[in-house]
LUMTOR-417443 format. One record per residue: x, y negated, z of N, C-alpha, C, O in turn; residue in three letters. Coordinates in nm, 3 decimals. Layout:
<recs>
{{X, Y, Z}, {X, Y, Z}, {X, Y, Z}, {X, Y, Z}, "ALA"}
...
</recs>
This chain:
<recs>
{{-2.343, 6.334, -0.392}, {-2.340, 6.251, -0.510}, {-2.225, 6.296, -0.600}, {-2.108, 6.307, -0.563}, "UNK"}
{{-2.271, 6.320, -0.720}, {-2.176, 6.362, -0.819}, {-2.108, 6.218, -0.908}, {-2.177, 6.116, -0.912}, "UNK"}
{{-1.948, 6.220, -0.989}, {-1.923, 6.169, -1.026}, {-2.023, 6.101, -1.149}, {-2.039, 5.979, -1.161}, "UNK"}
{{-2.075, 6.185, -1.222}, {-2.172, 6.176, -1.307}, {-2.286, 6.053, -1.259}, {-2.315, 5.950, -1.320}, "UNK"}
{{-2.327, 6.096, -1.152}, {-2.423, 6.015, -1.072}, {-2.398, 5.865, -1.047}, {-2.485, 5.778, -1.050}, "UNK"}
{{-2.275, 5.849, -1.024}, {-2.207, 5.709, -0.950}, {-2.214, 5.601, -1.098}, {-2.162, 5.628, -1.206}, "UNK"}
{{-2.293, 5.476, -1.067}, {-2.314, 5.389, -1.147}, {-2.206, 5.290, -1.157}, {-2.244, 5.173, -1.164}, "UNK"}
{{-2.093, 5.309, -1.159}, {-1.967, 5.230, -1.117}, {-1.935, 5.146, -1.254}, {-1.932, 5.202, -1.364}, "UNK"}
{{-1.909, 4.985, -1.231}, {-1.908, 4.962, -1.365}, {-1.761, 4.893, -1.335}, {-1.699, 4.881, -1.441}, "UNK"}
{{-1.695, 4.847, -1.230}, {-1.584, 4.749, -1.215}, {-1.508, 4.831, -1.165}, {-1.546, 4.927, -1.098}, "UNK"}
{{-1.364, 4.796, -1.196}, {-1.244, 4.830, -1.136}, {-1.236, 4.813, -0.993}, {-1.138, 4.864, -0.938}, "UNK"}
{{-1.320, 4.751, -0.924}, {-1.310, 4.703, -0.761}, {-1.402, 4.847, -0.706}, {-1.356, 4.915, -0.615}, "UNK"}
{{-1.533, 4.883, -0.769}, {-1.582, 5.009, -0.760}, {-1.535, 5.142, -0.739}, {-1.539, 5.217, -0.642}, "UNK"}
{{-1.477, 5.156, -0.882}, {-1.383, 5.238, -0.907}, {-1.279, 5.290, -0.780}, {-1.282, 5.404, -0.733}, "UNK"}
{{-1.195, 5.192, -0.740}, {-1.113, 5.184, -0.638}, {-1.148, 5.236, -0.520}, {-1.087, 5.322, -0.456}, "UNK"}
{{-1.280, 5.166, -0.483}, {-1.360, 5.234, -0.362}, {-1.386, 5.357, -0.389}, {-1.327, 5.432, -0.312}, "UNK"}
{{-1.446, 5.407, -0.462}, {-1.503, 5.530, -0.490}, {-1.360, 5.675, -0.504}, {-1.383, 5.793, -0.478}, "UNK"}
{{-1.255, 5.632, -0.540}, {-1.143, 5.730, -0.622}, {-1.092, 5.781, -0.436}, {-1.051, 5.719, -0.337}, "UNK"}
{{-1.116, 5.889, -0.460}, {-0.975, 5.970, -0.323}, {-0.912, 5.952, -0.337}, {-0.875, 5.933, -0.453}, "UNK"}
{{-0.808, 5.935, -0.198}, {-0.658, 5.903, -0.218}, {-0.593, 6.039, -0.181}, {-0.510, 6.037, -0.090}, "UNK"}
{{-0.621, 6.152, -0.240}, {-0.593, 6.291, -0.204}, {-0.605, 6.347, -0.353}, {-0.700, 6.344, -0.431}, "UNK"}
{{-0.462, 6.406, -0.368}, {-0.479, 6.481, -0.485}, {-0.402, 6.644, -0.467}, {-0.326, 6.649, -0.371}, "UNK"}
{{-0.415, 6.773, -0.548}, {-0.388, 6.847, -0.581}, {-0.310, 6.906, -0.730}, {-0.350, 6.911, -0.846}, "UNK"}
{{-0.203, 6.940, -0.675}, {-0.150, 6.976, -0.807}, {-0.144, 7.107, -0.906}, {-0.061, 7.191, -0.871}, "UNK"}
{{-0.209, 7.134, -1.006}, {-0.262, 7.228, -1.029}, {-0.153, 7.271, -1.194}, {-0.078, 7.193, -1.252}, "UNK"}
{{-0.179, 7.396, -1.226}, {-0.129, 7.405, -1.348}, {-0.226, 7.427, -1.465}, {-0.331, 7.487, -1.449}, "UNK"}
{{-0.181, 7.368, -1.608}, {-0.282, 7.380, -1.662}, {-0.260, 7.529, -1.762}, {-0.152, 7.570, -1.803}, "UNK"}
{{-0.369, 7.580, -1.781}, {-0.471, 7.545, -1.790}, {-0.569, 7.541, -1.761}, {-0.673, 7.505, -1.817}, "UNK"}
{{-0.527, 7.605, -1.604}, {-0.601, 7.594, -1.501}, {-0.716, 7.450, -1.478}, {-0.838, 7.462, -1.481}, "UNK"}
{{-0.635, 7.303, -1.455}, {-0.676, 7.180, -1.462}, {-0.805, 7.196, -1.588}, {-0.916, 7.181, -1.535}, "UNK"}
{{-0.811, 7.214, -1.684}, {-0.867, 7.201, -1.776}, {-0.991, 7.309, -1.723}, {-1.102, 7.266, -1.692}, "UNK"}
{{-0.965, 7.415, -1.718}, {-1.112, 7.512, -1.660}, {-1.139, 7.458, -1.553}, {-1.235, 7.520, -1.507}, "UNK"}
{{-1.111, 7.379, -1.487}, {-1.178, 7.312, -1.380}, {-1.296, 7.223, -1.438}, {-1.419, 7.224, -1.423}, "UNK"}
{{-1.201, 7.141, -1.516}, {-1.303, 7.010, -1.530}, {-1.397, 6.997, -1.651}, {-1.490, 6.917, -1.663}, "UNK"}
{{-1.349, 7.104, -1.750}, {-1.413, 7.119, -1.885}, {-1.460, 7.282, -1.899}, {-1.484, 7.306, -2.018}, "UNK"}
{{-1.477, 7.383, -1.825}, {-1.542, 7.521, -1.866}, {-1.578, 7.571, -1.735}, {-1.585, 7.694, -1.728}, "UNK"}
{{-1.611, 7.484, -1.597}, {-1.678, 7.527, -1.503}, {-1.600, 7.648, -1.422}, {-1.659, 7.732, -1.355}, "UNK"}
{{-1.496, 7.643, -1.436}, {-1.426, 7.694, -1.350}, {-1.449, 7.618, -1.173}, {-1.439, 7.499, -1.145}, "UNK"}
{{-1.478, 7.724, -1.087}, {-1.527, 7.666, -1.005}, {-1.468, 7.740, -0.835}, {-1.521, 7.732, -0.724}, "UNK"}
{{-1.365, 7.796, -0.870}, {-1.288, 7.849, -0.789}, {-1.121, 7.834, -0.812}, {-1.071, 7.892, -0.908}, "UNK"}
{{-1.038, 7.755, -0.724}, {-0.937, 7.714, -0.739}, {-0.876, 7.832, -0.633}, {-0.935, 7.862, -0.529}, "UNK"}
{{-0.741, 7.895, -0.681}, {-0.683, 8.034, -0.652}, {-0.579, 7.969, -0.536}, {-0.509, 7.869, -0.556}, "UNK"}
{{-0.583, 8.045, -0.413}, {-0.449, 8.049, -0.385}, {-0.437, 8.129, -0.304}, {-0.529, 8.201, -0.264}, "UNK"}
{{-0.251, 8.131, -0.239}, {-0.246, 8.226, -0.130}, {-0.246, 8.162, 0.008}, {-0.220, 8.231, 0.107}, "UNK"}
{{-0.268, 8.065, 0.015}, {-0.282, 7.957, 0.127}, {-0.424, 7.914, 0.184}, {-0.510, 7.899, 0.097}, "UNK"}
{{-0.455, 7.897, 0.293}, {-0.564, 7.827, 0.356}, {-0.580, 7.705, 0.406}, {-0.479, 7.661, 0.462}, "UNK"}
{{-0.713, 7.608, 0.403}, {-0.704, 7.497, 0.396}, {-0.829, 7.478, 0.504}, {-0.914, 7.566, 0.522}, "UNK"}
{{-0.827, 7.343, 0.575}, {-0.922, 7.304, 0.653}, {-0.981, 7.188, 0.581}, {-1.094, 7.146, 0.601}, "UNK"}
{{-0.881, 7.131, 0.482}, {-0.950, 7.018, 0.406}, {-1.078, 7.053, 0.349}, {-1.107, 7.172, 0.343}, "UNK"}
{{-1.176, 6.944, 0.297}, {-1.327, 6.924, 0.230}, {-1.311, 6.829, 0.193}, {-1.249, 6.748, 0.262}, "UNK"}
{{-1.353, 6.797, 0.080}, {-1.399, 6.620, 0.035}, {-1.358, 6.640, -0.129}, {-1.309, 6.730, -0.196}, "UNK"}
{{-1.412, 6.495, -0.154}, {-1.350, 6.511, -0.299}, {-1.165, 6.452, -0.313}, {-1.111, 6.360, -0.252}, "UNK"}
{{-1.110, 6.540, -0.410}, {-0.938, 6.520, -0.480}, {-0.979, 6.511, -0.570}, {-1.088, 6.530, -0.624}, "UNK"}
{{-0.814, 6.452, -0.610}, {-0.806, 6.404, -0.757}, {-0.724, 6.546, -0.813}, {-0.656, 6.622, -0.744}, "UNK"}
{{-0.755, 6.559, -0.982}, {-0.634, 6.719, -1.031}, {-0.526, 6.677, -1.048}, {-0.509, 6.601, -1.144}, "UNK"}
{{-0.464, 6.695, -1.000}, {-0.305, 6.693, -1.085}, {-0.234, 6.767, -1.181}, {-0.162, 6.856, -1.136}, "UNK"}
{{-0.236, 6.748, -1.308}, {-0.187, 6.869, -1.398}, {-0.043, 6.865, -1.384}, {0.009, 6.777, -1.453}, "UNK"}
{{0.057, 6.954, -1.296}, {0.181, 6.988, -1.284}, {0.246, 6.942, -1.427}, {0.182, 6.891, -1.519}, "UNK"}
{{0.414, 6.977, -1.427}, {0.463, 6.906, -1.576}, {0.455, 7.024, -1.616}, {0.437, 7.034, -1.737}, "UNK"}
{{0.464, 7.182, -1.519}, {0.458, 7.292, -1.556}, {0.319, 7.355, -1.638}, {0.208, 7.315, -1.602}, "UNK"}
{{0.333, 7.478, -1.774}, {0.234, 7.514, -1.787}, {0.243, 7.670, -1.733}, {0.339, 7.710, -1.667}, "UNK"}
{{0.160, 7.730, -1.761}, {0.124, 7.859, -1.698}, {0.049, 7.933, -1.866}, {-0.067, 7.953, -1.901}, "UNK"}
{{0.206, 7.961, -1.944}, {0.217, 7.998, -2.043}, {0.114, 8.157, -2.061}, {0.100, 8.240, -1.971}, "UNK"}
{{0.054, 8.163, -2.197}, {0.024, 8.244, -2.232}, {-0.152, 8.268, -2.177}, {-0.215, 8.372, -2.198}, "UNK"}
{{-0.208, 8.146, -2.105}, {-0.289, 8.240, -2.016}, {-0.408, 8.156, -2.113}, {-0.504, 8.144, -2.038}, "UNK"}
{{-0.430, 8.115, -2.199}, {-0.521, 8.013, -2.313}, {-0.597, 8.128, -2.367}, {-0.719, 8.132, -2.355}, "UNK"}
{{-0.514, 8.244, -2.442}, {-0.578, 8.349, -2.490}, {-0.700, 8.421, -2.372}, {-0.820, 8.431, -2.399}, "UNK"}
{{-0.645, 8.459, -2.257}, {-0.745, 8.526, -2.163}, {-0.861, 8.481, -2.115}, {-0.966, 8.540, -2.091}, "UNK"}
{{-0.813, 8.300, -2.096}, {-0.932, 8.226, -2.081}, {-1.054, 8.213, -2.206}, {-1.177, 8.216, -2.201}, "UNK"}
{{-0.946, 8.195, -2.333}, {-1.103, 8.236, -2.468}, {-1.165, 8.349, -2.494}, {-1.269, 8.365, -2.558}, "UNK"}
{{-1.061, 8.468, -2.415}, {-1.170, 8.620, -2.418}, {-1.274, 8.627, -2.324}, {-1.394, 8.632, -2.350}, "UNK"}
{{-1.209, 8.627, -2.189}, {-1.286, 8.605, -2.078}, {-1.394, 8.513, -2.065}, {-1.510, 8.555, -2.062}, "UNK"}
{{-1.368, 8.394, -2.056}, {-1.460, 8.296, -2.015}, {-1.535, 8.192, -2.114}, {-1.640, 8.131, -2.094}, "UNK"}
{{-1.455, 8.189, -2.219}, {-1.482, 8.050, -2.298}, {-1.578, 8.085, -2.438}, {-1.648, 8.013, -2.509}, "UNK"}
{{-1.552, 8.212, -2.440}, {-1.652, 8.313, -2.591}, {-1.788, 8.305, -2.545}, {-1.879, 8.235, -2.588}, "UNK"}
{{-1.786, 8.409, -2.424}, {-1.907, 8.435, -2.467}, {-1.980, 8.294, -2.377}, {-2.085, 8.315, -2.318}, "UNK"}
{{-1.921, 8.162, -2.373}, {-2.005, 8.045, -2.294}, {-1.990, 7.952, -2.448}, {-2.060, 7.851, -2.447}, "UNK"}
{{-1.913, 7.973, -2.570}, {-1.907, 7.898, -2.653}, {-1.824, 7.784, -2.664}, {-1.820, 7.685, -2.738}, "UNK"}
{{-1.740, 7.839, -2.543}, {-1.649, 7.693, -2.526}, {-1.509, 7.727, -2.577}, {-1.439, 7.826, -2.553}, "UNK"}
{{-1.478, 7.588, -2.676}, {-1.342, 7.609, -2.697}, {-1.212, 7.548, -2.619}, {-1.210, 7.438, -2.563}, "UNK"}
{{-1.120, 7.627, -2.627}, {-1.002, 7.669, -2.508}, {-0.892, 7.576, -2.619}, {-0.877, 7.614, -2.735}, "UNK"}
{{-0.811, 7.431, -2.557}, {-0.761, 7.382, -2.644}, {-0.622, 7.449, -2.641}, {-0.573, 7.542, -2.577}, "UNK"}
{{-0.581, 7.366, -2.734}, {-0.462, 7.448, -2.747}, {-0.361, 7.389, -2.656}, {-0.356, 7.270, -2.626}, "UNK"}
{{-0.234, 7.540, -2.591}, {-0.160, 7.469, -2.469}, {-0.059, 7.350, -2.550}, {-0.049, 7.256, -2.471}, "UNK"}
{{-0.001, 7.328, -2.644}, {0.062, 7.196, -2.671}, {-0.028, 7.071, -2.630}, {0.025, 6.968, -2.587}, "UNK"}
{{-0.181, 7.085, -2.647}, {-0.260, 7.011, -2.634}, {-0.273, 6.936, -2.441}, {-0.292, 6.824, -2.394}, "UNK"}
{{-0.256, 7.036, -2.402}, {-0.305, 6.932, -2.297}, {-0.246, 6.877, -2.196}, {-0.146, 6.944, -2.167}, "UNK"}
{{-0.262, 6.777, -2.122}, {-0.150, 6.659, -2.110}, {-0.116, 6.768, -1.978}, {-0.194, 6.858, -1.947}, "UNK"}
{{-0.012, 6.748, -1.921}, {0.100, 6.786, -1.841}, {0.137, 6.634, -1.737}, {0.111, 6.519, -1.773}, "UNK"}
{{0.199, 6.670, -1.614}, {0.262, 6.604, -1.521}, {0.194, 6.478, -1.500}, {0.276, 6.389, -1.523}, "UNK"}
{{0.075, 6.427, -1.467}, {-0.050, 6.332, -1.429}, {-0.197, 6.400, -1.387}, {-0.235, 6.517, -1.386}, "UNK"}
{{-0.284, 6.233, -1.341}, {-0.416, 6.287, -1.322}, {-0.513, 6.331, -1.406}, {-0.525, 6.273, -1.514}, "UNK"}
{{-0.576, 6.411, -1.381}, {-0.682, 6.445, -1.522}, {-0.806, 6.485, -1.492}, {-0.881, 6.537, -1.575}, "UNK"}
{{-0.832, 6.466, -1.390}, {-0.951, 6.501, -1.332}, {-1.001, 6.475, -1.197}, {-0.930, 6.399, -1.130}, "UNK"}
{{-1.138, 6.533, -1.125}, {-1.143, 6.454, -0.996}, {-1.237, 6.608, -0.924}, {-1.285, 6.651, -1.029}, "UNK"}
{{-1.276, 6.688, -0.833}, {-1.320, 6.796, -0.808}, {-1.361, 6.712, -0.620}, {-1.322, 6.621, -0.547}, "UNK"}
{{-1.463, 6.824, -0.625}, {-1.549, 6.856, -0.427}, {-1.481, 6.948, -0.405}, {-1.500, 7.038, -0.487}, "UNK"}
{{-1.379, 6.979, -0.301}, {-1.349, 7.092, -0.260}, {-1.483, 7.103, -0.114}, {-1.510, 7.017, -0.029}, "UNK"}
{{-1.537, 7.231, -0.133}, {-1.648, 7.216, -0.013}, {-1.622, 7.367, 0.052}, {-1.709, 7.404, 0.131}, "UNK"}
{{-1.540, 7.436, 0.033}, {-1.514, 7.567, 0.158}, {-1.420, 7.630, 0.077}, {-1.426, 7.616, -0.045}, "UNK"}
{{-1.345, 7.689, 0.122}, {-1.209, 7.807, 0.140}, {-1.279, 7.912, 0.182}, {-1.354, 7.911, 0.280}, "UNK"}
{{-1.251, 8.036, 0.084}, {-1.284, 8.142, 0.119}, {-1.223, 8.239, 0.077}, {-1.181, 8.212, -0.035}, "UNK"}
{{-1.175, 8.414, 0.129}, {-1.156, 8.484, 0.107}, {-1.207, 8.590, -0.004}, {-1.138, 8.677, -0.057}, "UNK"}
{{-1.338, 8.562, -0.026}, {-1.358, 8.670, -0.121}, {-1.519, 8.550, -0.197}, {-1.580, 8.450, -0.159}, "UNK"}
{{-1.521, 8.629, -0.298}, {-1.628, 8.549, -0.339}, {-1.680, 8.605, -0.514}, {-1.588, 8.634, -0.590}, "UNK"}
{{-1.779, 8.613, -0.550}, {-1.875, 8.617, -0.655}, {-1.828, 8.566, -0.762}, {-1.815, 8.643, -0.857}, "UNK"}
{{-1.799, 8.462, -0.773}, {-1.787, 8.387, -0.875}, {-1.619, 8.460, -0.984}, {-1.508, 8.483, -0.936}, "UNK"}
{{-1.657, 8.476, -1.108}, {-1.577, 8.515, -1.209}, {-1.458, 8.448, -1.174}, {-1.369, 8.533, -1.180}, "UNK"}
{{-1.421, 8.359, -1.147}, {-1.274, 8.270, -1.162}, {-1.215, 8.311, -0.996}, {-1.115, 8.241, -0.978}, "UNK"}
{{-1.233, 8.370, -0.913}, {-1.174, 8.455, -0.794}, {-1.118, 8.581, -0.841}, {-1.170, 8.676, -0.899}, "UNK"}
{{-0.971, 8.551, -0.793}, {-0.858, 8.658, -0.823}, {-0.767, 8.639, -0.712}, {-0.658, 8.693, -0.690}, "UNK"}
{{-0.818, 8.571, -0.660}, {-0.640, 8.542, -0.566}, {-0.680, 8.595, -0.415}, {-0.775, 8.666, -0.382}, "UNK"}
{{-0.562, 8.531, -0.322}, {-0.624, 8.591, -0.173}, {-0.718, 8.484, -0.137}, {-0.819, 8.532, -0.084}, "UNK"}
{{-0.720, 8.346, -0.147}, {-0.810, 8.241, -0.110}, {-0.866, 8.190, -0.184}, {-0.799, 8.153, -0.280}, "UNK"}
{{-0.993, 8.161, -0.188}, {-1.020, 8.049, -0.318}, {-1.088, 7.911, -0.245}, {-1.163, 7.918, -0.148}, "UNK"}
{{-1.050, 7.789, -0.309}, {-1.133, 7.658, -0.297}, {-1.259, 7.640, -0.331}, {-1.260, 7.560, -0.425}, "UNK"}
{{-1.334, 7.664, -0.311}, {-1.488, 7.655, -0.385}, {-1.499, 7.511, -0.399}, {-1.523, 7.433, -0.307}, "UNK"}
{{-1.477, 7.476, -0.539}, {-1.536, 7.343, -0.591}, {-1.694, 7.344, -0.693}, {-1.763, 7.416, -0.765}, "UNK"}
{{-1.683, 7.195, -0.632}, {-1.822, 7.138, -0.688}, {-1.822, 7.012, -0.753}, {-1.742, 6.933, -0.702}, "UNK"}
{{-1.901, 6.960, -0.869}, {-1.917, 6.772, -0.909}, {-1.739, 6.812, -0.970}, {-1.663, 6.738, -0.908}, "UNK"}
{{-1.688, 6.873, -1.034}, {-1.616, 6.866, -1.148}, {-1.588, 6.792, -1.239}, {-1.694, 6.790, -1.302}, "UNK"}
{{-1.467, 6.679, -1.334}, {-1.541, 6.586, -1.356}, {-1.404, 6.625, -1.409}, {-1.324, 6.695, -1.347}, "UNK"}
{{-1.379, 6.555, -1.568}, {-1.224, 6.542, -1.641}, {-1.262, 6.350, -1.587}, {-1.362, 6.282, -1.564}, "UNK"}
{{-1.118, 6.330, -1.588}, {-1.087, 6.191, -1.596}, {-1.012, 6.132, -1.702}, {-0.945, 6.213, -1.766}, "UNK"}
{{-1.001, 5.981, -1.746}, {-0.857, 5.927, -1.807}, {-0.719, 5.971, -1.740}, {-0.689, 5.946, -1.623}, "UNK"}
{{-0.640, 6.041, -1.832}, {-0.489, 6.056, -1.763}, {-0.422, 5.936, -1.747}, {-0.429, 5.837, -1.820}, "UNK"}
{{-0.332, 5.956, -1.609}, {-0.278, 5.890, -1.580}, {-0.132, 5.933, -1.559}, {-0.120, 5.988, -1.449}, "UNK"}
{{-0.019, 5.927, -1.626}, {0.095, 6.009, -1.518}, {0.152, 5.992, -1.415}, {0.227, 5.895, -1.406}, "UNK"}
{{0.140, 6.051, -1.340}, {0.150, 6.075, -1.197}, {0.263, 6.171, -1.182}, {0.301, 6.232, -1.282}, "UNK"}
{{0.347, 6.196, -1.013}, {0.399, 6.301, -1.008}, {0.335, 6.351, -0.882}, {0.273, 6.303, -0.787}, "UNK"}
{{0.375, 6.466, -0.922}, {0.288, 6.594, -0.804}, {0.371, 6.616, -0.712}, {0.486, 6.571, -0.709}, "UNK"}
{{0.302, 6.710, -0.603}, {0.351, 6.759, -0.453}, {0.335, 6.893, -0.441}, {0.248, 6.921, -0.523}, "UNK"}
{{0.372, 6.999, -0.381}, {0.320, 7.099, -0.342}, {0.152, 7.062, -0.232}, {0.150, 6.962, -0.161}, "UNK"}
{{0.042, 7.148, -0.236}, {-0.035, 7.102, -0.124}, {-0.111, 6.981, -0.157}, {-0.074, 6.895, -0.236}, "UNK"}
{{-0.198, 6.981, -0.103}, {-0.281, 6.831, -0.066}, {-0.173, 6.700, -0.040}, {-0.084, 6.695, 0.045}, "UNK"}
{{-0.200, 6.620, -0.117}, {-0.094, 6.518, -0.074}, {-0.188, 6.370, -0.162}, {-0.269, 6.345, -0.251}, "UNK"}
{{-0.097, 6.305, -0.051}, {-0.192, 6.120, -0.062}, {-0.115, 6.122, -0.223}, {-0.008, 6.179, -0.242}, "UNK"}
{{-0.188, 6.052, -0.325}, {-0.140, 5.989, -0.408}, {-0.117, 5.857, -0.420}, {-0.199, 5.799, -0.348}, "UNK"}
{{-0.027, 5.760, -0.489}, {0.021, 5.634, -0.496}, {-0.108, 5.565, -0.493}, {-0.207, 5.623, -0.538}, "UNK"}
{{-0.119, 5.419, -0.430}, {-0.236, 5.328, -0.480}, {-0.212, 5.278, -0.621}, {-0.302, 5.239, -0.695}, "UNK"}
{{-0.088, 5.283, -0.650}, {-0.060, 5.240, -0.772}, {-0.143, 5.334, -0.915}, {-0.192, 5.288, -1.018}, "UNK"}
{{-0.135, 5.459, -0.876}, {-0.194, 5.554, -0.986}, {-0.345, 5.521, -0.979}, {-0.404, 5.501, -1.086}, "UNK"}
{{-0.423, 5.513, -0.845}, {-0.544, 5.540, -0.800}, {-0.582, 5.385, -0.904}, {-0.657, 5.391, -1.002}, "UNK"}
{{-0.526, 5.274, -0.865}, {-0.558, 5.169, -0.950}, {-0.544, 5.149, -1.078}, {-0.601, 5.050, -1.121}, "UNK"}
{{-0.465, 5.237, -1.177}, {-0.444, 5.237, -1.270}, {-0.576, 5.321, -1.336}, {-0.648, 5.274, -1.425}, "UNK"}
{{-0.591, 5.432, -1.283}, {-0.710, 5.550, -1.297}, {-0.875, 5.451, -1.293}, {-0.957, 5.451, -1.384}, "UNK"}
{{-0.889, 5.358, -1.135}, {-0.970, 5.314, -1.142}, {-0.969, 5.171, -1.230}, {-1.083, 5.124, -1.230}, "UNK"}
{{-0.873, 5.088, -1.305}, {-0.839, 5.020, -1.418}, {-0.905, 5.059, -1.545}, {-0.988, 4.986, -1.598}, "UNK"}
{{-0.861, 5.194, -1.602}, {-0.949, 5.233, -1.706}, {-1.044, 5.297, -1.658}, {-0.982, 5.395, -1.699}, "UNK"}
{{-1.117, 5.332, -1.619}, {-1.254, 5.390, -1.564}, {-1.362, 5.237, -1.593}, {-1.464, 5.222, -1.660}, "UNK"}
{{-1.280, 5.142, -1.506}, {-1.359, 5.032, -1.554}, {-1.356, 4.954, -1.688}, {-1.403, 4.843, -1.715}, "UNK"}
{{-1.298, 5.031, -1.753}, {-1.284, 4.969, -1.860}, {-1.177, 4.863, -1.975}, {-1.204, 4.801, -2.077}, "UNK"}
{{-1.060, 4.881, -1.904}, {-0.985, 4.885, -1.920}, {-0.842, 4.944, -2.013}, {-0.826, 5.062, -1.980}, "UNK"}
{{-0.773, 4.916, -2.081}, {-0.635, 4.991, -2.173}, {-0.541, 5.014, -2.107}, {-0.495, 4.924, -2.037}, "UNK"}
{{-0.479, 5.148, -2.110}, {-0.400, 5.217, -2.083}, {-0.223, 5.166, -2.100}, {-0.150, 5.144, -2.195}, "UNK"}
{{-0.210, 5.165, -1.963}, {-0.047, 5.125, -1.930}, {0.066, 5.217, -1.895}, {0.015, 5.329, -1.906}, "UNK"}
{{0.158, 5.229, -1.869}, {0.244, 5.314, -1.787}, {0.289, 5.246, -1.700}, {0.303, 5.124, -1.710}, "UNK"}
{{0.325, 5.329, -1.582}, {0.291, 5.318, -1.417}, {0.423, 5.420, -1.382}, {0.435, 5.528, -1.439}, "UNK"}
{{0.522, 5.370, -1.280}, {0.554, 5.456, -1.254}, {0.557, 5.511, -1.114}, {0.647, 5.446, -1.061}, "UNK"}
{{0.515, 5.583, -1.038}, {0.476, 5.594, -0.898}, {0.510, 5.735, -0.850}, {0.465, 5.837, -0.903}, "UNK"}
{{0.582, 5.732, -0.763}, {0.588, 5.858, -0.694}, {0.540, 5.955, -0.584}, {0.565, 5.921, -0.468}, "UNK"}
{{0.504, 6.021, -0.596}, {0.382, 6.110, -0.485}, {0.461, 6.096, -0.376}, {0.584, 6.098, -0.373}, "UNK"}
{{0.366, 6.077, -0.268}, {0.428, 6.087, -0.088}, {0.339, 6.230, -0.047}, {0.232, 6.275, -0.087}, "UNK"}
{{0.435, 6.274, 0.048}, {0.359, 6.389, 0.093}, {0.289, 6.334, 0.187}, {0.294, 6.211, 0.184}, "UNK"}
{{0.184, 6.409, 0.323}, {0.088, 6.312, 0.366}, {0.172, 6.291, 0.481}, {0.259, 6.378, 0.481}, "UNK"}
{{0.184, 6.211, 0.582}, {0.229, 6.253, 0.741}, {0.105, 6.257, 0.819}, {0.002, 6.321, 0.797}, "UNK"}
{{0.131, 6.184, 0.903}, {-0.011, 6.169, 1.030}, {-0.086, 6.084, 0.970}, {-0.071, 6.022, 0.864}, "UNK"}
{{-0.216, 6.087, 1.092}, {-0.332, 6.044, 1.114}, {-0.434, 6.133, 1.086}, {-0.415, 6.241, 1.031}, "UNK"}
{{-0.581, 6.076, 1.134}, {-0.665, 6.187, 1.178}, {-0.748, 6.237, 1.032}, {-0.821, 6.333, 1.007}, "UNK"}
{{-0.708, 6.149, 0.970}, {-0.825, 6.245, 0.810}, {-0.711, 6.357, 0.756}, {-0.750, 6.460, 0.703}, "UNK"}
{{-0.559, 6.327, 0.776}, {-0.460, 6.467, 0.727}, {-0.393, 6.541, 0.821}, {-0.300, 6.614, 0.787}, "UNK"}
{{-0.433, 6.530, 0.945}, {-0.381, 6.625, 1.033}, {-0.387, 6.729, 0.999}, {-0.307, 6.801, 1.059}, "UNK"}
{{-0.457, 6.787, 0.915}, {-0.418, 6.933, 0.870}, {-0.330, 6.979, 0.802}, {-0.318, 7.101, 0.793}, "UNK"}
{{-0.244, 6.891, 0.735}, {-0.157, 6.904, 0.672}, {-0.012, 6.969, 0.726}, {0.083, 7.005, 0.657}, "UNK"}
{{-0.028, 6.973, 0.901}, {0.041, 7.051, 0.920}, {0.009, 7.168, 0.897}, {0.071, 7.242, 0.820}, "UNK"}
{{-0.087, 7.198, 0.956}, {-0.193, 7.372, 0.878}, {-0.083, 7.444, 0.797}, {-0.030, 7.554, 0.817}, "UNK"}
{{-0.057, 7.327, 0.674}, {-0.028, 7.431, 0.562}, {0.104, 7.419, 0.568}, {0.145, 7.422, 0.452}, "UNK"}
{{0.190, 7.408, 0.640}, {0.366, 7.368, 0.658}, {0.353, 7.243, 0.618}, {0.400, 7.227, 0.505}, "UNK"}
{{0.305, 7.139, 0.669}, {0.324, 6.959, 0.582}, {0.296, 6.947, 0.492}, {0.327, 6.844, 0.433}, "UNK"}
{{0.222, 7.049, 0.431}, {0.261, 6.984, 0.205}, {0.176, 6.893, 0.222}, {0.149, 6.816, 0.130}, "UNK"}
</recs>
């Protein structure tokens, strides 16, 4: 079931439905995820996680790389590449399926040693949030704020700070990757 799909009309919905697992990504990376079908998330790390996360757009950007994405990817698909002042920094902005880790792979947006193969891509209402290295639980406080306007709702500020994950059996992998 894709986000698209989910008939969610209340904030109590919302809540149920939102992961409490997010990733922190740089943009404008975040943005080719959720708006130009970018569908391979880069890294040099391996993961046992699956399921759906939330994006986290780092406060950091990953200067200069707007131009390569409108030669490369966004021309000849017709899509326009906003501009980097444009897009929000250090919160949530989106929601992704991570469904396999792999070493090598087909798809145009593989460059790195690992990639995440995502699926059901989805931009969200920002929320600001702070990030973690790694997979990491995000605040209930953000998740409710996110699922707040989703249902329909006006936009507040929140201030909440990311926990990295510890135990139990849905993040035991989190040792995997050194704890992040």
């Amino acid at each position: 079931m894709t986000l698209a799909d989910v008939p969610l009309r209340t904030e109590e919905e919302w809540l149920a439905f939102l992961p409490h697992v997010a990733l922190s990504i740089r943009q404008p990376w975040c943005w080719a995820i959720t708006d130009a079908g970018k569908d391979i998330e880069n890294r040099d790390w391996w993961t046992e996680f699956r399921g759906p996360f939330l994006i986290h757009a780092s406060k950091t950007l990953e200067r200069g790389v707007a131009g390569d994405l409108a030669s490369d990817f966004a021309i000849p698909f017709e899509i326009i590449v906003p501009a980097e002042n444009s897009l929000p920094l250090g919160g949530i902005v989106g929601m992704a399926n991570l469904v396999n880790c792999v070493s090598r792979s087909s798809s145009q947006w593989f460059f790195g040693r690992r990639g995440f193969v995502l699926q059901d891509a989805r931009p969200l209402p920002f929320v600001a949030a702070k990030g973690a290295l790694g997979f990491y639980r995000i605040e209930e406080d953000v998740r409710r704020e996110l699922a707040r306007l989703l249902g329909g709702g006006e936009p507040r500020a929140i201030d909440a700070p990311a926990s990295k994950l510890q135990d139990g059996p849905l993040f035991s992998w989190a040792n995997e990757i050194g704890g992040a």
